[in-house]
C-alpha positions in Angstrom: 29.4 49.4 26.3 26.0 48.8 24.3 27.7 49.6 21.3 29.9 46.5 21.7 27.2 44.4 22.7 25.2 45.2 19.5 27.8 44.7 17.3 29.0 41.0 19.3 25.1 39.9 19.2 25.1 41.0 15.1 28.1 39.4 14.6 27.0 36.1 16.2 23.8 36.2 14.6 25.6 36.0 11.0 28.0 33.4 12.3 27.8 30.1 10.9 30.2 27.1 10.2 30.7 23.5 10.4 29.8 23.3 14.3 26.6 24.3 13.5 26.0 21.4 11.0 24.5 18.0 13.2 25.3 14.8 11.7 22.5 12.2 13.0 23.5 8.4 12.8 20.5 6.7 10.9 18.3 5.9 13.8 18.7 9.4 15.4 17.8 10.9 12.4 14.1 9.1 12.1 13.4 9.6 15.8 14.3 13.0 15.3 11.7 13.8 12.6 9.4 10.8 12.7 6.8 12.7 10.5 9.2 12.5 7.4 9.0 8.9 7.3 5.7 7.8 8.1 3.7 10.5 8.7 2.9 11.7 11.9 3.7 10.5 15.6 0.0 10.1 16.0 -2.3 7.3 15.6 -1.8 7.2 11.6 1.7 7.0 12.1 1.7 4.2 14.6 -0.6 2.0 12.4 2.0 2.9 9.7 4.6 1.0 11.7 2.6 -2.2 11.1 1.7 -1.7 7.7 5.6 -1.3 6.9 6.5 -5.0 8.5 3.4 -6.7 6.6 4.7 -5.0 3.6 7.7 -7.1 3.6 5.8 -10.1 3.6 3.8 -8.2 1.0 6.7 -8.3 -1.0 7.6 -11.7 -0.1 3.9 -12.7 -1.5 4.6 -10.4 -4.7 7.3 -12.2 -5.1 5.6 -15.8 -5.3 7.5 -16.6 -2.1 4.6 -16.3 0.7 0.7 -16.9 1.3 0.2 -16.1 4.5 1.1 -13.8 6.9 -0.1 -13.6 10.6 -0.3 -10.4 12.9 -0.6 -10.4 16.5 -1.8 -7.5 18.9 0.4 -8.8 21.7 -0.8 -7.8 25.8 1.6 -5.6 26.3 0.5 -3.4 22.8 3.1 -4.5 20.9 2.7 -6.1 17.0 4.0 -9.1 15.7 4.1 -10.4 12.5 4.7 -13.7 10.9 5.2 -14.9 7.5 6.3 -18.0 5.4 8.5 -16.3 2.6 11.8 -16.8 2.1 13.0 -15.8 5.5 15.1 -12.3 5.8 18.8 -12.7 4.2 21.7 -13.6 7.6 24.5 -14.0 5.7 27.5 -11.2 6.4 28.7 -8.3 4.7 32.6 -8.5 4.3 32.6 -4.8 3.5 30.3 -3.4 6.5 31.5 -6.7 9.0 27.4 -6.6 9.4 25.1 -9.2 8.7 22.7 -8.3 5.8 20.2 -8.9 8.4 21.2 -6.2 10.6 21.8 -3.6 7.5 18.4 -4.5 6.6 16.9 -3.0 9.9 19.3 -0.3 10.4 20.7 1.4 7.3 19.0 4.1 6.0 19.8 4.2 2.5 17.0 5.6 -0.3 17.2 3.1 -3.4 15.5 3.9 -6.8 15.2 0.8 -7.5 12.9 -2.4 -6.2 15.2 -4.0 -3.3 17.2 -7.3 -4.8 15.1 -10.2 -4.4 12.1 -8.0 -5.6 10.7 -7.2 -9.4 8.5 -4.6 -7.7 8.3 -3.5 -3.7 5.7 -1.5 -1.6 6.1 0.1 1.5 9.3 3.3 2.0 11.3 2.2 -1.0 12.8 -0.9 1.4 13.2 1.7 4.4 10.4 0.5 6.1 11.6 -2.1 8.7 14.9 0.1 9.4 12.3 2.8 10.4 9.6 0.5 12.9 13.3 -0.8 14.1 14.2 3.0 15.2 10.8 4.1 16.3 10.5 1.2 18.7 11.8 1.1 21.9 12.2 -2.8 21.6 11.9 -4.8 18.7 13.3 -8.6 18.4 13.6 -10.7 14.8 13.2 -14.2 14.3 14.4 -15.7 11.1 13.9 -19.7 10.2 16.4 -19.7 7.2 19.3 -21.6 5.7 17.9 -24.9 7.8 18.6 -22.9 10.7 17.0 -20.1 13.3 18.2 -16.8 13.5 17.5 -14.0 16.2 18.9 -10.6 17.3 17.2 -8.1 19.9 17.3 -4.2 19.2 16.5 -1.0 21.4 15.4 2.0 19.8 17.2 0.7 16.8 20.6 -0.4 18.1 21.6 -3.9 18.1 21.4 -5.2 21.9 22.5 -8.7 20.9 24.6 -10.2 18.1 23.0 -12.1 15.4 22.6 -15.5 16.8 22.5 -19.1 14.9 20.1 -21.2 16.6 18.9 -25.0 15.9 18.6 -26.4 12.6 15.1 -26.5 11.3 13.4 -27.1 7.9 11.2 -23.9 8.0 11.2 -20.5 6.3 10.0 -16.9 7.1 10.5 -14.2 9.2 8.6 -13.0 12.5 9.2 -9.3 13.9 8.1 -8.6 17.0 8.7 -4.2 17.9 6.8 -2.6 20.8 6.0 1.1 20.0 8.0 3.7 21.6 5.9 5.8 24.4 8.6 8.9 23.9 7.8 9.3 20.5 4.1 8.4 19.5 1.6 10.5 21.3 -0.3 7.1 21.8 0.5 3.3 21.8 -2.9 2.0 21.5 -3.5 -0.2 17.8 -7.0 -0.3 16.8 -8.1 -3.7 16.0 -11.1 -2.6 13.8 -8.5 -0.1 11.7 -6.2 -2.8 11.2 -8.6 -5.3 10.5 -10.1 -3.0 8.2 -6.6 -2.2 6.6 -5.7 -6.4 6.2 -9.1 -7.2 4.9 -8.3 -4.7 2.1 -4.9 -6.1 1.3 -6.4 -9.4 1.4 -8.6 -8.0 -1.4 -5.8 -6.8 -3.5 -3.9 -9.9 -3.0 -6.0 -12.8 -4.5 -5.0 -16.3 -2.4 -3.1 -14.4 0.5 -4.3 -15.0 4.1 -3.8 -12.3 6.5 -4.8 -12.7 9.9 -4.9 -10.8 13.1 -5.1 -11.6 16.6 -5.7 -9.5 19.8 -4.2 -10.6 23.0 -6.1 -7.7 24.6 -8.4 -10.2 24.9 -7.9 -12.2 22.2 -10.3 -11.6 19.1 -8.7 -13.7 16.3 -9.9 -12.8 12.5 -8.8 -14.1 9.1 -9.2 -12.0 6.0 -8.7 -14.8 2.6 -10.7 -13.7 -0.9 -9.5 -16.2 -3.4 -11.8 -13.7 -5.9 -10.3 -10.9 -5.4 -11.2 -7.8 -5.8 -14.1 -8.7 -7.2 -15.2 -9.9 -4.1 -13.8 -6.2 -2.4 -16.9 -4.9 -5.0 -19.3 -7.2 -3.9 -18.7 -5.9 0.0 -19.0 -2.4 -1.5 -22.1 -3.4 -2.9 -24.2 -4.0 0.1 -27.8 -3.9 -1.9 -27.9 -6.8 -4.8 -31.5 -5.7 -5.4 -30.0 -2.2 -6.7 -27.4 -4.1 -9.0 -27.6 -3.1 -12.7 -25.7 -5.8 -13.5 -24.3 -8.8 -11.8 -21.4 -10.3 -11.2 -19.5 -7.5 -11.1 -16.7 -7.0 -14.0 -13.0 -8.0 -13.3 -9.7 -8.4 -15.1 -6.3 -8.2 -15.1 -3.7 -7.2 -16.9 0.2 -7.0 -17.4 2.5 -5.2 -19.6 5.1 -7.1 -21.9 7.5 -6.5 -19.8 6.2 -7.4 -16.5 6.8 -3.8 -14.8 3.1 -3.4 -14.6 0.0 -5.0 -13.9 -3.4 -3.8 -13.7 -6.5 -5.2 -12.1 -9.7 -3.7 -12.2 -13.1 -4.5 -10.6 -16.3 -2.6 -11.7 -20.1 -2.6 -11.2 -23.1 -0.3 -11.4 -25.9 -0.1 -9.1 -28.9 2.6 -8.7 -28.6 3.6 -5.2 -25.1 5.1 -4.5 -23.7 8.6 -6.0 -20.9 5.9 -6.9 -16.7 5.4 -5.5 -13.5 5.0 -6.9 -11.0 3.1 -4.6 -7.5 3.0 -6.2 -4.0 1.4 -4.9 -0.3 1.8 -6.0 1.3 -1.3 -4.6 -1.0 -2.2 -2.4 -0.9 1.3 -1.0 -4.6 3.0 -1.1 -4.1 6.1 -2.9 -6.7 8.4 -1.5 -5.4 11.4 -3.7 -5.9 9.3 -7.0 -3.4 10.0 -9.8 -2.3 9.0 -12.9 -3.7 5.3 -12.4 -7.1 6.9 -11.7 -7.4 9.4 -14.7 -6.1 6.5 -16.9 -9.3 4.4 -15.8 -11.5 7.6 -16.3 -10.6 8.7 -19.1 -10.7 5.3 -20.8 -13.9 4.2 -19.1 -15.6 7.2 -20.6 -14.5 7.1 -24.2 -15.1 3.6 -24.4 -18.8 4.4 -22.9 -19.6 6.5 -25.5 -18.0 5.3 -28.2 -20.5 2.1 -27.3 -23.4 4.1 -27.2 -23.2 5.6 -30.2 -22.6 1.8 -31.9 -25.2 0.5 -30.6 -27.8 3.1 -31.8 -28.4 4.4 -28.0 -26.9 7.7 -28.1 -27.4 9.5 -31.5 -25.0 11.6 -33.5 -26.6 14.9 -32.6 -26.6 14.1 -28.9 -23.8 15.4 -26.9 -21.0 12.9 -25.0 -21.7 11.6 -22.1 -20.0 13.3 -19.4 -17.7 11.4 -17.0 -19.9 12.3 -14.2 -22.6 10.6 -15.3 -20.6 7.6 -16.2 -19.1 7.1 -12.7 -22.7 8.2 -11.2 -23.9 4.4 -9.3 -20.3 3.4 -10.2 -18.5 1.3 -7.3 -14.8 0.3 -8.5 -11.7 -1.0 -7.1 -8.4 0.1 -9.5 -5.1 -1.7 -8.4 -2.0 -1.4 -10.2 1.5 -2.5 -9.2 4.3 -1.2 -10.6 8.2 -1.8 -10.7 9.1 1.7 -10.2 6.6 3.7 -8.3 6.3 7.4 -8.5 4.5 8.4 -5.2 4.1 12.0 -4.2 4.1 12.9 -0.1 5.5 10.8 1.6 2.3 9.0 2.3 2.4 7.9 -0.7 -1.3 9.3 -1.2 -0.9 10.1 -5.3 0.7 7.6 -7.8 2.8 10.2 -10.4 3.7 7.5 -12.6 2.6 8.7 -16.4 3.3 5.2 -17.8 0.2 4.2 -15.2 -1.9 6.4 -17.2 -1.3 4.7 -20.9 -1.5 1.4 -19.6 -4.3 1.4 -17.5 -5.9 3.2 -20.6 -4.9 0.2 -23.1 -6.1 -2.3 -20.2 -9.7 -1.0 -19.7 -10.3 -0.3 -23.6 -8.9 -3.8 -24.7 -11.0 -5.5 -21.7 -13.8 -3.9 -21.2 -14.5 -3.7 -24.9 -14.1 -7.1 -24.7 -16.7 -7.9 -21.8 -19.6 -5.3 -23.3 -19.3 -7.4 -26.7 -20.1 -10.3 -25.1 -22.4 -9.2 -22.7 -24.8 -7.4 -25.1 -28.0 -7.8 -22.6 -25.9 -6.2 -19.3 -23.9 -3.6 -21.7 -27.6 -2.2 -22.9 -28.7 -2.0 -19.0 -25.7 -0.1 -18.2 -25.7 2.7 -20.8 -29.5 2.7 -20.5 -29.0 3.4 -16.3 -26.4 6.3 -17.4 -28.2 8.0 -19.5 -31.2 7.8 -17.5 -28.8 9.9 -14.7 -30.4 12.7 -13.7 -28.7 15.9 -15.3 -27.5 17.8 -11.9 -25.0 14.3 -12.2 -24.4 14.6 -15.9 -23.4 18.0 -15.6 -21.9 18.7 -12.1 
């Protein structure tokens, strides 16, 4: 009798065919693993819900289609967010019977390449809204397109209503409106101050985009707008002007012959921080670094040296000046945006992109090269304040 039990449990334990295999529609899938697609079910995931509907507009804005885009804590906890792009496509898709609305916000289909409409695209390679959609148990869109307004309600990302065509009106944009699901984040609470925080630095990276955000919990309305860019993001990094080594801070841009990258860079020393390096991949702050990163160290420090030795302030028996020392009292903001995006995690926390590296490399030599020539008096001051780092920073 035990024999046969054994031998029945053994058996079963080895068994395994196609009943075994579950096939999750879209939706099911991502409230199934939430993690995979924005990172956790905690607090970091549910302010990831937000940052994937303002990246639409984001894209909108990249896109030269938007300037504005205006998020809303609402009473109840839900977001909402408002922009005056182009207005999400309605028309239908013969081969699906779906609007491309609705395959927008529920198909979950990875795509290599920038969504059409888009030369480059942030947020889950254009999953993003289908994701909020399937994490939320409510989320309702409102489209003002085609001299018309559009709506259709969802629940836990299933279509509750049709697409509906509503008046005519001369407007364009899109508004999504998604209240969090309780059953899968382990809280629903938004933190104004982290968004706030989040928009002001988008805001930064986005020269002549207003972002704003409003909370209905009481209301506390802000509105982020830096028409200098990330210039200005250094300036609010550099709290001290007395400690400045240099002022304004240095900023440029730059973009490849091809448009599939573009490179902006704001830099300035000062004497009282161990310095920071804040770097983004398509608007996405890139905490890990990557190739973006080395490409502005590695140029930054070369062309430091290379200066020095010109102008007669490090001699040919000294030894290089180590990168540590050149980032020592360093506060810098590297953005680059790219057409094809290389992210490793999915956080997106570490650009991989190689062709990041070279470029950035040709855009800090060919600029900054440029700025130190004609800044002889503030180029002197800087290499004078590295090499006057103390050595535990030149060597560490």
């Amino acid at each position: 009798m035990t024999e046969t039990s054994n031998s029945s449990q053994s058996s079963n334990a080895y068994e395994y065919s196609a009943s075994h295999i579950q096939v999750l529609e879209d939706h099911e899938a991502i409230r199934k693993r939430p993690g995979m697609y924005i990172g956790s079910a905690g607090e970091r995931g549910l302010h990831q819900m937000v940052y994937e509907v303002v990246g639409h507009a984001l894209d909108e804005h990249l896109a030269g289609h938007a300037d504005s885009v205006d998020v809303t804590i609402t009473a109840e906890g839900g977001i909402r967010v408002s922009d005056n792009g182009r207005g999400l496509p309605v028309e239908m898709d013969d081969s699906t019977g779906k609007s491309a609305l609705e395959r927008e916000l529920t198909e979950l289909s990875f795509k290599s390449e920038p969504r059409v409409g888009y030369r480059v695209a942030g947020g889950l390679s254009g999953l993003g809204l289908c994701v909020v959609n399937a994490l939320s148990s409510r989320l309702t869109v409102e489209v003002h397109r085609d001299g018309h307004r559009w709506t259709q309600e969802y629940a836990k990302g299933v279509p509750t209503t049709a697409l509906t065509k509503n008046e005519e009106t001369d407007q364009h944009g899109t508004t999504i409106a998604f209240l969090p699901d309780a059953d899968v984040f382990e809280t629903t609470r938004y933190s104004f101050a982290t968004l706030s925080e989040r928009f002001q630095e988008l805001a930064f990276l986005n020269g002549g985009l207003a972002v704003s955000l409003t909370d209905e919990r009481p209301e506390r309305p802000v509105r982020h707008h830096h028409t200098d860019g990330l210039r200005a993001f250094v300036v609010r990094l550099n709290p001290y002007p007395a400690s400045l080594v240099h002022s304004p801070a240095i900023a440029f841009e730059s973009e490849n012959e091809d448009k599939t990258i573009l490179v902006q860079v704001a830099m300035q020393w000062d004497t009282w921080s161990p310095g920071e390096l804040h770097s983004f991949a398509n608007n996405t702050r890139t905490h890990e670094g990557g190739t973006h990163e080395e490409g502005f160290r590695t140029a930054l420090t070369g062309l430091v040296n290379e200066y020095a030795r010109q102008q007669g302030q490090l001699s040919a028996d000294d030894e290089d000046i180590t990168i540590s020392a050149v980032h020592d009292g360093l506060t810098a903001v590297v953005s680059v945006t790219l057409a094809h995006p290389l992210f490793e995690g999915c956080t997106r926390t570490r650009l991989g992109n190689p062709e990041a590296n070279t470029y950035v490399q040709e855009a800090v030599r060919e600029h900054l090269t440029h700025w130190l020539d004609h800044h002889p008096k503030e180029a002197t001051s800087i290499i004078r304040h590295i090499l006057d780092t103390p050595h535990r920073h030149r060597c560490r």
